[in-house]
C-alpha positions as protocol buffer text, in pm:
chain_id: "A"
residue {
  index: 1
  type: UNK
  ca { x: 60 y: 821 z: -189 }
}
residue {
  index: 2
  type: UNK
  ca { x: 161 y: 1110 z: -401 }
}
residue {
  index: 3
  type: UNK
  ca { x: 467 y: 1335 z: -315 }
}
residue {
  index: 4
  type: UNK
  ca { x: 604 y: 1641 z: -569 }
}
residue {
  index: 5
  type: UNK
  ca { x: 537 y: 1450 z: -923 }
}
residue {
  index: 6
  type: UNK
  ca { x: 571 y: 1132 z: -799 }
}
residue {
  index: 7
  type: UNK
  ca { x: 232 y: 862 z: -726 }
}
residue {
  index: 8
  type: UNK
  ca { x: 297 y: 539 z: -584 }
}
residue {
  index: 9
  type: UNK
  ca { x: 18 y: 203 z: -547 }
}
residue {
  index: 10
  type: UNK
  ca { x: 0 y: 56 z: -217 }
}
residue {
  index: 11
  type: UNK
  ca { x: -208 y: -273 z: -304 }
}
residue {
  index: 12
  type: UNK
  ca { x: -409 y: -309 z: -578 }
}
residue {
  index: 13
  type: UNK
  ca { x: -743 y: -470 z: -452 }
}
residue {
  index: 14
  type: UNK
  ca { x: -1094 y: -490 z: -652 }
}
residue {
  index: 15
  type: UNK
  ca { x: -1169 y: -216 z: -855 }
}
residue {
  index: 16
  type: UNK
  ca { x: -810 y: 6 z: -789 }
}
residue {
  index: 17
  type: UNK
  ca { x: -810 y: 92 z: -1164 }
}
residue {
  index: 18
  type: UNK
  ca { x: -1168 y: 242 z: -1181 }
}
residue {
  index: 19
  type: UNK
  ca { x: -1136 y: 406 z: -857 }
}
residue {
  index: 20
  type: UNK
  ca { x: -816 y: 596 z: -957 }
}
residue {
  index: 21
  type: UNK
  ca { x: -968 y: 699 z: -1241 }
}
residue {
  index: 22
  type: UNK
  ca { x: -1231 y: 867 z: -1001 }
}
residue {
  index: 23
  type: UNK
  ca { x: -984 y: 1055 z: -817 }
}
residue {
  index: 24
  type: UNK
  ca { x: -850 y: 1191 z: -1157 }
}
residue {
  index: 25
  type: UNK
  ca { x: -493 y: 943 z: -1190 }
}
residue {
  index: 26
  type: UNK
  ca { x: -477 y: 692 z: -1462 }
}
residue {
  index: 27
  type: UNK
  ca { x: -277 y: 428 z: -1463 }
}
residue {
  index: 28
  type: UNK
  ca { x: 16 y: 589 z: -1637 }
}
residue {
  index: 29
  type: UNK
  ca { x: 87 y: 841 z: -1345 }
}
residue {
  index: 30
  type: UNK
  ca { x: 181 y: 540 z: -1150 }
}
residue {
  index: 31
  type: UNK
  ca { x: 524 y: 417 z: -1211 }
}
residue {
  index: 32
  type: UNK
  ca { x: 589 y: 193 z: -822 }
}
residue {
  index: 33
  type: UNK
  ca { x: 330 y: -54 z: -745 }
}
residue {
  index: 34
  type: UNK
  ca { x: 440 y: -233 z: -331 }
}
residue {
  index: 35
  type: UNK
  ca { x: 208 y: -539 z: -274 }
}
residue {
  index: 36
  type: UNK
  ca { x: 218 y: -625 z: 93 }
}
residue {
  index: 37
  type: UNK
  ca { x: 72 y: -958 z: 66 }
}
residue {
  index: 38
  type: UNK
  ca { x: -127 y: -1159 z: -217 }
}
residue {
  index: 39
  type: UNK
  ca { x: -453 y: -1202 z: -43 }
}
residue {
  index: 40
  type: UNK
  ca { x: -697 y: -1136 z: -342 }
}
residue {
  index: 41
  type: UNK
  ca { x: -831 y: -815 z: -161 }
}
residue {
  index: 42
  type: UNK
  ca { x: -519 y: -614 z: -182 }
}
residue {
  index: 43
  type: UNK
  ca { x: -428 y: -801 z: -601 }
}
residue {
  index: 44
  type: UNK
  ca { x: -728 y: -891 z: -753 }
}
residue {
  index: 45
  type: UNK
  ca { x: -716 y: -551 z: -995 }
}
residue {
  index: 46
  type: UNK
  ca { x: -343 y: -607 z: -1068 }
}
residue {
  index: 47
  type: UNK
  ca { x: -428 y: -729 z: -1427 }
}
residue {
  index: 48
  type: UNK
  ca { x: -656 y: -450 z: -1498 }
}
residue {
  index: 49
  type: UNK
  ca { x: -376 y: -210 z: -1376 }
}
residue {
  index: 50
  type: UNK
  ca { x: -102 y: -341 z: -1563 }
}
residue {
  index: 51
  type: UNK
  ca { x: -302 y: -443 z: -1910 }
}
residue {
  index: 52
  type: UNK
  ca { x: -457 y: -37 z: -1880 }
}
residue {
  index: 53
  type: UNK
  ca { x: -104 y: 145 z: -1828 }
}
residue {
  index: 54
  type: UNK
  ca { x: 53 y: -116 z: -2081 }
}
residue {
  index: 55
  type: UNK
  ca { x: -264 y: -32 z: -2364 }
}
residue {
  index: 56
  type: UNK
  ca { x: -271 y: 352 z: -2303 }
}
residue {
  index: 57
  type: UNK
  ca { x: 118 y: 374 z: -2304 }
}
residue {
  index: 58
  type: UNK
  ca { x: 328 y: 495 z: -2587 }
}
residue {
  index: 59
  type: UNK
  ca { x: 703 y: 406 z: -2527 }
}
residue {
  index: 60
  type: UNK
  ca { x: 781 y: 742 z: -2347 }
}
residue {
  index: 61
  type: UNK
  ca { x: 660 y: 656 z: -1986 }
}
residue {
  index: 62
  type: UNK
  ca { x: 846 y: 563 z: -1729 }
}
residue {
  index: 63
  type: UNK
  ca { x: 894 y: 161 z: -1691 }
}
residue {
  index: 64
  type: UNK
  ca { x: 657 y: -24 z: -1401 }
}
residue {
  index: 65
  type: UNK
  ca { x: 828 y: -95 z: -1088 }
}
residue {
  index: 66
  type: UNK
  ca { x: 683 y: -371 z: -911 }
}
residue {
  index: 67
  type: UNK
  ca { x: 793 y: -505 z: -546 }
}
residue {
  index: 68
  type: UNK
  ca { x: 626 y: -724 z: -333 }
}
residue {
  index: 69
  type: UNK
  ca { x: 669 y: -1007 z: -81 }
}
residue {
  index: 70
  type: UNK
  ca { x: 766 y: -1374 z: -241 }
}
residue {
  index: 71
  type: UNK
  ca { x: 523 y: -1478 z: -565 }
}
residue {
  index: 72
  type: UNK
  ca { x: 479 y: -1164 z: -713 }
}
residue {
  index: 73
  type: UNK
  ca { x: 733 y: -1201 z: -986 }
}
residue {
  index: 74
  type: UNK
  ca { x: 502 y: -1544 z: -1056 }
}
residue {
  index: 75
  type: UNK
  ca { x: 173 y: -1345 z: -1050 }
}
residue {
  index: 76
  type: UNK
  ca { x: 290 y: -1144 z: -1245 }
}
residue {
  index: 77
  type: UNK
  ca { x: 404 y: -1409 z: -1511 }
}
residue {
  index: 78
  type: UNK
  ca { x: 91 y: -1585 z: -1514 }
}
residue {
  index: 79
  type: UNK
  ca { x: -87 y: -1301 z: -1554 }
}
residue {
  index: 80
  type: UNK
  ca { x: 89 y: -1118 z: -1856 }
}
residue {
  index: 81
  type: UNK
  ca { x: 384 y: -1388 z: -1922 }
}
residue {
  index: 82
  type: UNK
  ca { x: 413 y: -1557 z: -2264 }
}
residue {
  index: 83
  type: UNK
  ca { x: 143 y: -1766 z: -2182 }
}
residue {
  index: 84
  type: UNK
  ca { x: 14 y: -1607 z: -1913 }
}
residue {
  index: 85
  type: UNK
  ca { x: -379 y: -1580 z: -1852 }
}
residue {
  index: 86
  type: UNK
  ca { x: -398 y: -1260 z: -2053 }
}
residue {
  index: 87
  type: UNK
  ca { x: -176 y: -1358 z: -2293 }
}
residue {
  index: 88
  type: UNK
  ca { x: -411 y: -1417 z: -2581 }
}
residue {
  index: 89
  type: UNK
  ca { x: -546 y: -1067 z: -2544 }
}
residue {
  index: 90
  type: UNK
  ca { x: -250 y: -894 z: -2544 }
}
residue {
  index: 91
  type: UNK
  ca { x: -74 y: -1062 z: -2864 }
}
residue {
  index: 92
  type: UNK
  ca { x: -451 y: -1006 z: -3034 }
}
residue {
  index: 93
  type: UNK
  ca { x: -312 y: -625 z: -2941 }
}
residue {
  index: 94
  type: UNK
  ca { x: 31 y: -686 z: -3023 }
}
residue {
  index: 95
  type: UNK
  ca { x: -35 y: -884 z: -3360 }
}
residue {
  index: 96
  type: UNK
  ca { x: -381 y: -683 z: -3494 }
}
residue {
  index: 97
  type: UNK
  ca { x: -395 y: -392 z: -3737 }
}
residue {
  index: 98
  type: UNK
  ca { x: -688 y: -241 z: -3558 }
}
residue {
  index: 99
  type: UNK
  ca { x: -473 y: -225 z: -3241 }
}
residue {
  index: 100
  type: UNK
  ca { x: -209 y: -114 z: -3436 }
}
residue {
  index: 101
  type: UNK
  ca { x: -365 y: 183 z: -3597 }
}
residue {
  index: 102
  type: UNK
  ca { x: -521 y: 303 z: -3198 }
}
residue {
  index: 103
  type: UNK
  ca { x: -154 y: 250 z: -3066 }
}
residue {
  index: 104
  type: UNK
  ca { x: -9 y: 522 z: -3345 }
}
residue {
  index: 105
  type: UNK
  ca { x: -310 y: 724 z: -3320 }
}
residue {
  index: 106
  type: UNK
  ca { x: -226 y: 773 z: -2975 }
}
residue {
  index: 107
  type: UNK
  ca { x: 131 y: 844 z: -3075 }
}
residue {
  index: 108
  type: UNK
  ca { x: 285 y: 491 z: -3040 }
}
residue {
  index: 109
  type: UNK
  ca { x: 541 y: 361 z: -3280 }
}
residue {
  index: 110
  type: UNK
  ca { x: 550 y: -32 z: -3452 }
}
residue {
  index: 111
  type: UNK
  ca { x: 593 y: -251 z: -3393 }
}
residue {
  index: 112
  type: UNK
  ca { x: 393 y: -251 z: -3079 }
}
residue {
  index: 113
  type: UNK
  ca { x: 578 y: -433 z: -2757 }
}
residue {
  index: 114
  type: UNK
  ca { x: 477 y: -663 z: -2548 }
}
residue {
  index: 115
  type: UNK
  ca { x: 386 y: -573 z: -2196 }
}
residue {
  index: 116
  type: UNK
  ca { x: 598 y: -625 z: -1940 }
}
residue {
  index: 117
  type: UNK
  ca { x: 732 y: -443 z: -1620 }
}
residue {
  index: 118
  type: UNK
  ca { x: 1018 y: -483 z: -1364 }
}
residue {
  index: 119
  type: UNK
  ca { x: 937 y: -698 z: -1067 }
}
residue {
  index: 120
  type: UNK
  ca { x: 1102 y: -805 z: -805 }
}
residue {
  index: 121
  type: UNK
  ca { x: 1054 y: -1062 z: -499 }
}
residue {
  index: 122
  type: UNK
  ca { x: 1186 y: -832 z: -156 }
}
residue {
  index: 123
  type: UNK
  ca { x: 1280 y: -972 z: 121 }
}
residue {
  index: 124
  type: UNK
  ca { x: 1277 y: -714 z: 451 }
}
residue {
  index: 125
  type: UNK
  ca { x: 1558 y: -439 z: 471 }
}
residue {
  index: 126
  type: UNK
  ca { x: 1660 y: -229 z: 218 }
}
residue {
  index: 127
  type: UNK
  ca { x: 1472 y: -229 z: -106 }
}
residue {
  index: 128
  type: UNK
  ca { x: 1496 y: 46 z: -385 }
}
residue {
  index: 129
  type: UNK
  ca { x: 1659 y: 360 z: -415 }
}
residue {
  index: 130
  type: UNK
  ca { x: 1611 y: 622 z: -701 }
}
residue {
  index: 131
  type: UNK
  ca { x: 1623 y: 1018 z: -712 }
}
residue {
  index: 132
  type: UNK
  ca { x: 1551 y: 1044 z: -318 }
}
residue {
  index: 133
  type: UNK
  ca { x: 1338 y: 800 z: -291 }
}
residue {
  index: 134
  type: UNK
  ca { x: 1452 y: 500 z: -20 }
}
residue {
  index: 135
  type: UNK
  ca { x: 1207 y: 185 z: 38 }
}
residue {
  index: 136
  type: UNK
  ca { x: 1233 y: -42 z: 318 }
}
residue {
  index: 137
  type: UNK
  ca { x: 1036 y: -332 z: 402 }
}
residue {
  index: 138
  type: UNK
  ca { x: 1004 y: -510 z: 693 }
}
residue {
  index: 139
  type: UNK
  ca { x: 794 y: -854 z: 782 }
}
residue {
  index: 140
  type: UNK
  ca { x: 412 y: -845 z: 912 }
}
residue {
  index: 141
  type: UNK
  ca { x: 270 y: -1085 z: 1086 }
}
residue {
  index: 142
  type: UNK
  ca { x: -16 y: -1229 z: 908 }
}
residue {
  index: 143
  type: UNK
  ca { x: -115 y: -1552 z: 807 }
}
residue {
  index: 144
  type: UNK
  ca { x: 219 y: -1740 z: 754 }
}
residue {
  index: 145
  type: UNK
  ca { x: 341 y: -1965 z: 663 }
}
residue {
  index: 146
  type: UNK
  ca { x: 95 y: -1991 z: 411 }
}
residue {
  index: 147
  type: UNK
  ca { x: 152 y: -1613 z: 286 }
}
residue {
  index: 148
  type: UNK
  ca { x: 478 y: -1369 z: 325 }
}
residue {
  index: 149
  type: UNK
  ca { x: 337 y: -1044 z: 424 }
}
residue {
  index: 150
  type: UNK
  ca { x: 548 y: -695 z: 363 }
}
residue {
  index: 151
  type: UNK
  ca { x: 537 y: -352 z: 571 }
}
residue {
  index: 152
  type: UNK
  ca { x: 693 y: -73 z: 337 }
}
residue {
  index: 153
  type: UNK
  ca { x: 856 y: 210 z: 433 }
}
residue {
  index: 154
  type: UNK
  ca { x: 856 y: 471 z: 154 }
}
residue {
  index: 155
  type: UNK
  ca { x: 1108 y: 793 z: 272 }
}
residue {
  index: 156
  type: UNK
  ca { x: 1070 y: 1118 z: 13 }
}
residue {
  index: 157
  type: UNK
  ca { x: 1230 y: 1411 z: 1 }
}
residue {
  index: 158
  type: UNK
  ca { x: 894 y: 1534 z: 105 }
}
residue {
  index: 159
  type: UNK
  ca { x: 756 y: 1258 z: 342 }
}
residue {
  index: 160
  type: UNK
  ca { x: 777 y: 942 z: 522 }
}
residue {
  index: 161
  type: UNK
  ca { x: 535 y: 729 z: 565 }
}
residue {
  index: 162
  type: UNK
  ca { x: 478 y: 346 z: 675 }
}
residue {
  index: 163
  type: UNK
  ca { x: 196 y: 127 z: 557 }
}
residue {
  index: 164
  type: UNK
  ca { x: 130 y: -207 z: 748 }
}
residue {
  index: 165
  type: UNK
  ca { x: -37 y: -399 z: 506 }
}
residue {
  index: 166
  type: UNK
  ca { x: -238 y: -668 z: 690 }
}
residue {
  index: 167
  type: UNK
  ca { x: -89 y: -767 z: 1005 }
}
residue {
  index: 168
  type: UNK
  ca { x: -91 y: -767 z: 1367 }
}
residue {
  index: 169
  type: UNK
  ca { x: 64 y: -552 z: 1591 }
}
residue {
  index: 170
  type: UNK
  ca { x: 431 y: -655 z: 1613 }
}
residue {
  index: 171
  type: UNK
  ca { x: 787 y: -485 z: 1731 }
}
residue {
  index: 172
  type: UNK
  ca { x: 926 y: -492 z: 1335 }
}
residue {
  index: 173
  type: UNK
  ca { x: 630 y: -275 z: 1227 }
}
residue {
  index: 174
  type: UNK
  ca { x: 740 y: -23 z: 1533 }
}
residue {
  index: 175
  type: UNK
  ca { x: 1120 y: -11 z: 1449 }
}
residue {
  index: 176
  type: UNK
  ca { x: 1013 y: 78 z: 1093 }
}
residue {
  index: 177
  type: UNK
  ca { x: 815 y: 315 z: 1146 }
}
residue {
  index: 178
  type: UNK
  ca { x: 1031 y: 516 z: 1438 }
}
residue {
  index: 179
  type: UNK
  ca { x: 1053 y: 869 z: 1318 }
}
residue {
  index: 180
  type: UNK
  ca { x: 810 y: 867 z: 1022 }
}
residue {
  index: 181
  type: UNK
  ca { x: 567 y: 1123 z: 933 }
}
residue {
  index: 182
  type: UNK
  ca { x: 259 y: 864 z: 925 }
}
residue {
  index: 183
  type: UNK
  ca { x: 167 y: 538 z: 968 }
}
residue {
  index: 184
  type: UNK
  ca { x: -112 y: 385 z: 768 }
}
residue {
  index: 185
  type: UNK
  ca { x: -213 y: 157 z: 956 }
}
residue {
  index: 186
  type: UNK
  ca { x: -473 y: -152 z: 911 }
}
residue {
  index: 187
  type: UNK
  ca { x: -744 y: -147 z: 1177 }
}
residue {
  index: 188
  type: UNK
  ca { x: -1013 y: -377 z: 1131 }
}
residue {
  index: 189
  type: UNK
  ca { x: -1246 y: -363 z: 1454 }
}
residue {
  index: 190
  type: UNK
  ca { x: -1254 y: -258 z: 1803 }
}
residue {
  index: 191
  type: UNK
  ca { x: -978 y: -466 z: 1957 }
}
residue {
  index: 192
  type: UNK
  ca { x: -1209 y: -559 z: 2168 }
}
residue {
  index: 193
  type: UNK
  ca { x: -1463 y: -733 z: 1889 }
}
residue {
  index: 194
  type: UNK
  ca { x: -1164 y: -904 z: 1740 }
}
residue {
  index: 195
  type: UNK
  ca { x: -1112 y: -1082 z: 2066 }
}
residue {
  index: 196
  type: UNK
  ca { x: -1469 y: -1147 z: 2154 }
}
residue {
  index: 197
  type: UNK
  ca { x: -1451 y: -1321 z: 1808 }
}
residue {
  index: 198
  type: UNK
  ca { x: -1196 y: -1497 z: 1809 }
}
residue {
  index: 199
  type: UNK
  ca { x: -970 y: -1342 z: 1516 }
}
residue {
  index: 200
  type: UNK
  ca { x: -756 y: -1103 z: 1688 }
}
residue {
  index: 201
  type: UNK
  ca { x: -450 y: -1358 z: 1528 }
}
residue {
  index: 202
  type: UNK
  ca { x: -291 y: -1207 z: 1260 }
}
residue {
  index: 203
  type: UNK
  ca { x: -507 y: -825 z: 1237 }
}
residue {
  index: 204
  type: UNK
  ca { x: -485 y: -522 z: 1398 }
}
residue {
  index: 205
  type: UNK
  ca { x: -740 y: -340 z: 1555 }
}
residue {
  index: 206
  type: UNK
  ca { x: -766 y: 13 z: 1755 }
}
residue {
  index: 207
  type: UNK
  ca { x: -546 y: -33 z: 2027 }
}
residue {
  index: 208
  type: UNK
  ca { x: -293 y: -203 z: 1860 }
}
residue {
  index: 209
  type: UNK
  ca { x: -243 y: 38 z: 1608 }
}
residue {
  index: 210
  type: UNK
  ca { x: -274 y: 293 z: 1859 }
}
residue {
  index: 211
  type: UNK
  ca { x: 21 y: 134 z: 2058 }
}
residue {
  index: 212
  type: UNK
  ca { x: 242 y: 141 z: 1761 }
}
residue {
  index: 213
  type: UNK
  ca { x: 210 y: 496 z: 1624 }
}
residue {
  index: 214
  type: UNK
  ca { x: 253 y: 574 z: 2005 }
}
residue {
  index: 215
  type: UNK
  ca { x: 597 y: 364 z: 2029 }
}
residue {
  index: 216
  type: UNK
  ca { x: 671 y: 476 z: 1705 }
}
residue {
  index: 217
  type: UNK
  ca { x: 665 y: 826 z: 1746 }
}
residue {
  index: 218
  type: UNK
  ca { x: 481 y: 885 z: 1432 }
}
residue {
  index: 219
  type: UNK
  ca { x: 250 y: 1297 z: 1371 }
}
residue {
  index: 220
  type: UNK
  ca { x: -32 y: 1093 z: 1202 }
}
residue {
  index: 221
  type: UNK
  ca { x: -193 y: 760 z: 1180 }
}
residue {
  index: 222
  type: UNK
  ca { x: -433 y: 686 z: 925 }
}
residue {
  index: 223
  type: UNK
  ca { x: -667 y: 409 z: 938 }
}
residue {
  index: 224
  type: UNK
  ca { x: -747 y: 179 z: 635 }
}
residue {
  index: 225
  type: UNK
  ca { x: -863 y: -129 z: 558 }
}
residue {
  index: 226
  type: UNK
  ca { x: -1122 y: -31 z: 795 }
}
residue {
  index: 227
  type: UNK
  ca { x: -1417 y: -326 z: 854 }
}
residue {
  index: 228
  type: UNK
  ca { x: -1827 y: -261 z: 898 }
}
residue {
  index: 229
  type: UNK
  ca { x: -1829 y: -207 z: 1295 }
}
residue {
  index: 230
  type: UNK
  ca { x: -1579 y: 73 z: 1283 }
}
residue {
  index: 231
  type: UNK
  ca { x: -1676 y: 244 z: 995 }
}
residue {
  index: 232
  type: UNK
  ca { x: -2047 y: 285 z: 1087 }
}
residue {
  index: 233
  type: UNK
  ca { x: -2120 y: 696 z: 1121 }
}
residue {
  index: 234
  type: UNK
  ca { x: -2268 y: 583 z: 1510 }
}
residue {
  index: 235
  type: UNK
  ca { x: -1922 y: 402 z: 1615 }
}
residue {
  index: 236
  type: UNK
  ca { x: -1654 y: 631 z: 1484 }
}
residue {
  index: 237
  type: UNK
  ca { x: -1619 y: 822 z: 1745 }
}
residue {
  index: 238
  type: UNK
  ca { x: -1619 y: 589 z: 1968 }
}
residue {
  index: 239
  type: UNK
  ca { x: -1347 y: 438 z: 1796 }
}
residue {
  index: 240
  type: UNK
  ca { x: -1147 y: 736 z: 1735 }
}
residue {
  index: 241
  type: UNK
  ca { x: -1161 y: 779 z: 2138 }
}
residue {
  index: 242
  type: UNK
  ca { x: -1054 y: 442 z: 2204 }
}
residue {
  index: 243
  type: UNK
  ca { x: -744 y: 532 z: 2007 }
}
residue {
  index: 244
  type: UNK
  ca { x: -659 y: 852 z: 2169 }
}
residue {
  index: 245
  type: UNK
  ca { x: -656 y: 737 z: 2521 }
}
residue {
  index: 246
  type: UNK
  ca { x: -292 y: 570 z: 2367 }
}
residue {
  index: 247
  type: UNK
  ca { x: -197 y: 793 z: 2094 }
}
residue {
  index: 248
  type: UNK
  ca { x: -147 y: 1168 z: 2116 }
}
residue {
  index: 249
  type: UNK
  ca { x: -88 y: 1242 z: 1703 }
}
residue {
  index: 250
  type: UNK
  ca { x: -376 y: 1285 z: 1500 }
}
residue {
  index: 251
  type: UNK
  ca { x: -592 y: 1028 z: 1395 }
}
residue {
  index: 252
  type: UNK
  ca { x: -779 y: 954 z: 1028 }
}
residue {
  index: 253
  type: UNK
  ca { x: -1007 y: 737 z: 1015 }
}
residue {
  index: 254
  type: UNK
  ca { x: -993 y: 689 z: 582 }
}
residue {
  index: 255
  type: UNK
  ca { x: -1331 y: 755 z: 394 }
}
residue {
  index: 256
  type: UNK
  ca { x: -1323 y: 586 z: 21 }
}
residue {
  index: 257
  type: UNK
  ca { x: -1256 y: 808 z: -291 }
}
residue {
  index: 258
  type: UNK
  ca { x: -1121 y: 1063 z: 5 }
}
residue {
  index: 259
  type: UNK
  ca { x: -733 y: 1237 z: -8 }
}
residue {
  index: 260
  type: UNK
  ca { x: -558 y: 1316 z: 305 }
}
residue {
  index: 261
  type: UNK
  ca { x: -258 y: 1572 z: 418 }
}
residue {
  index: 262
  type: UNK
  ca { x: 8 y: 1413 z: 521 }
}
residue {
  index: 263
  type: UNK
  ca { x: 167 y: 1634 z: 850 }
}
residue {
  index: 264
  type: UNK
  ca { x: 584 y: 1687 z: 778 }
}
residue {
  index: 265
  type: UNK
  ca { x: 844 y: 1892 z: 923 }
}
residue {
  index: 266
  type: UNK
  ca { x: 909 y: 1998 z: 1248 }
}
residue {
  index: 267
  type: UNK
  ca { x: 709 y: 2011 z: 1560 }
}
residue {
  index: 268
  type: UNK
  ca { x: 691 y: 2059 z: 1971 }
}
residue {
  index: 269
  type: UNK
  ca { x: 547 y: 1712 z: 1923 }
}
residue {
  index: 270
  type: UNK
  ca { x: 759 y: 1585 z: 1607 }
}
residue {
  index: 271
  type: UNK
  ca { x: 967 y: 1214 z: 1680 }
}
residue {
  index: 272
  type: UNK
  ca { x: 1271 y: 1412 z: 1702 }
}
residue {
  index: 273
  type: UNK
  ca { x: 1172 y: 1651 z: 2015 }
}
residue {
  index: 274
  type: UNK
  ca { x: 968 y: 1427 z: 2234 }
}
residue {
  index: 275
  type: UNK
  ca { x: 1044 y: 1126 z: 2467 }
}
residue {
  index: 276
  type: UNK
  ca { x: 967 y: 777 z: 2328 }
}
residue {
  index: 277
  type: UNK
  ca { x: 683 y: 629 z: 2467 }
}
residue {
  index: 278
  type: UNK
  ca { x: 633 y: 261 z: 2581 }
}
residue {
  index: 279
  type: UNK
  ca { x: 362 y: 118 z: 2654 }
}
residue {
  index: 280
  type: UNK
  ca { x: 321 y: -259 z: 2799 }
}
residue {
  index: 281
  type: UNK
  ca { x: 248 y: -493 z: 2504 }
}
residue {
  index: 282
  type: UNK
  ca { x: -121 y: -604 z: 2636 }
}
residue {
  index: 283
  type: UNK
  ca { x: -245 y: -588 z: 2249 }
}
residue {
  index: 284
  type: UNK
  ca { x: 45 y: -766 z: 2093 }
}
residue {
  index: 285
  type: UNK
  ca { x: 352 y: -999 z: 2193 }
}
């Protein structure tokens, strides 16, 4: 998401390093990084990210901000603590004068620091404030009790916009996101292929994220995290139908490697002009 100057890292599943670079960010522009859960599809990249922004940094950046659900201040320790997994590579960094001389060629000072970032275990409600910027959280329903699971709310000057995570369909995820500009929402599969299988538990699919951008109020809702079946060129619009016989707004359905506007200010249709709507809870409890 990327608002004025600011960037901020939803997730950081395989490959979110090299795929930032493609969209012309490096590591560095990022300075907030929310995990919503620690499945290794949304934190497998998380060393990548944080030994590339600590490597290419000088001393002037801003310092990381890192938030996520409970166990992220221990990933984060045995991935770049004192003797975390990556520890022996960054003290080769830290202690080596070939590493030294690339850190003041790149206008670094020594001696070089060890890398390290401020993280912090939320729990729902408020989170972080700073120049404008408000985060809330609120729980998802996932898989627990096995894994806490985090829906952020990130409120800009600019924007605000709600991202589920992975989760089903659930009142908390509706109260947080009354008002916003967007919801980005998981959306796995036809709702009606999740229940045929069997794994409706726990995900979302297109009617239940239809129903909550409806109740919510929300302009847009953007669909990630999007599996095989709904993503194939011949069932998109099939999909995208599905969804609008529930939800007025627009509706993305997210390519890869793709950047989307995000709709703000006011409208005939905007949360603060137009009725609530309800609708009767078939697609979640």
């Amino acid at each position: 998401m990327e608002t004025g100057d600011r960037r901020f890292l939803i997730d950081c599943g395989p490959a979110t390093t090299y795929k930032l670079v493609q969209t012309g960010m490096q590591p560095l522009d990022i300075d907030h990084l929310f995990f919503t859960h620690h499945h290794f599809d949304h934190t497998s990249d998380f060393a990548t990210f944080l030994l590339t922004r600590w490597d290419h940094s000088i001393g002037e950046e801003n310092r990381l901000k890192v938030f996520g659900p409970s166990g992220t201040e221990v990933l984060t320790d045995r991935l770049i603590g004192e003797s975390g997994a990556f520890s022996t590579d960054w003290k080769a960094r830290v202690g080596h004068h070939l590493s030294h001389t690339m850190h003041v060629s790149r206008g670094g000072s020594l001696p070089r620091p060890a890398p390290s970032a401020d993280v912090t275990d939320a729990t729902p409600g408020p989170v972080h404030s700073e120049d404008g910027l408000i985060v809330t959280a609120a729980p998802g329903e996932h898989v627990q009790p096995f894994l806490d699971s985090l829906v952020w709310r990130l409120e800009t000057p600019d924007c605000s916009v709600v991202f589920t995570g992975d989760t089903q369909p659930c009142d908390r995820i509706v109260d947080l996101a009354r008002g916003a500009d967007a919801l980005v929402s998981l959306c796995g599969n036809f709702q009606s292929a999740l229940r045929e299988r069997g794994i409706e538990e726990g995900q979302t699919g297109t009617l239940g994220a239809a129903e909550m951008a409806a109740e919510a109020g929300v302009k847009q809702l953007f669909l990630v995290h999007v599996g095989p079946d709904l993503s194939a060129r011949e069932n998109r619009e099939r999909g995208l139908a599905e969804i609008a016989s529930v939800f007025d707004g627009e509706v993305v359905l997210t390519d890869e490697l793709t950047s989307y506007e995000i709709m703000t200010g006011m409208s005939d249709t905007s949360p603060a002009t137009r009725d609530p709507v309800t609708h009767p809870h078939i697609h979640r409890h």
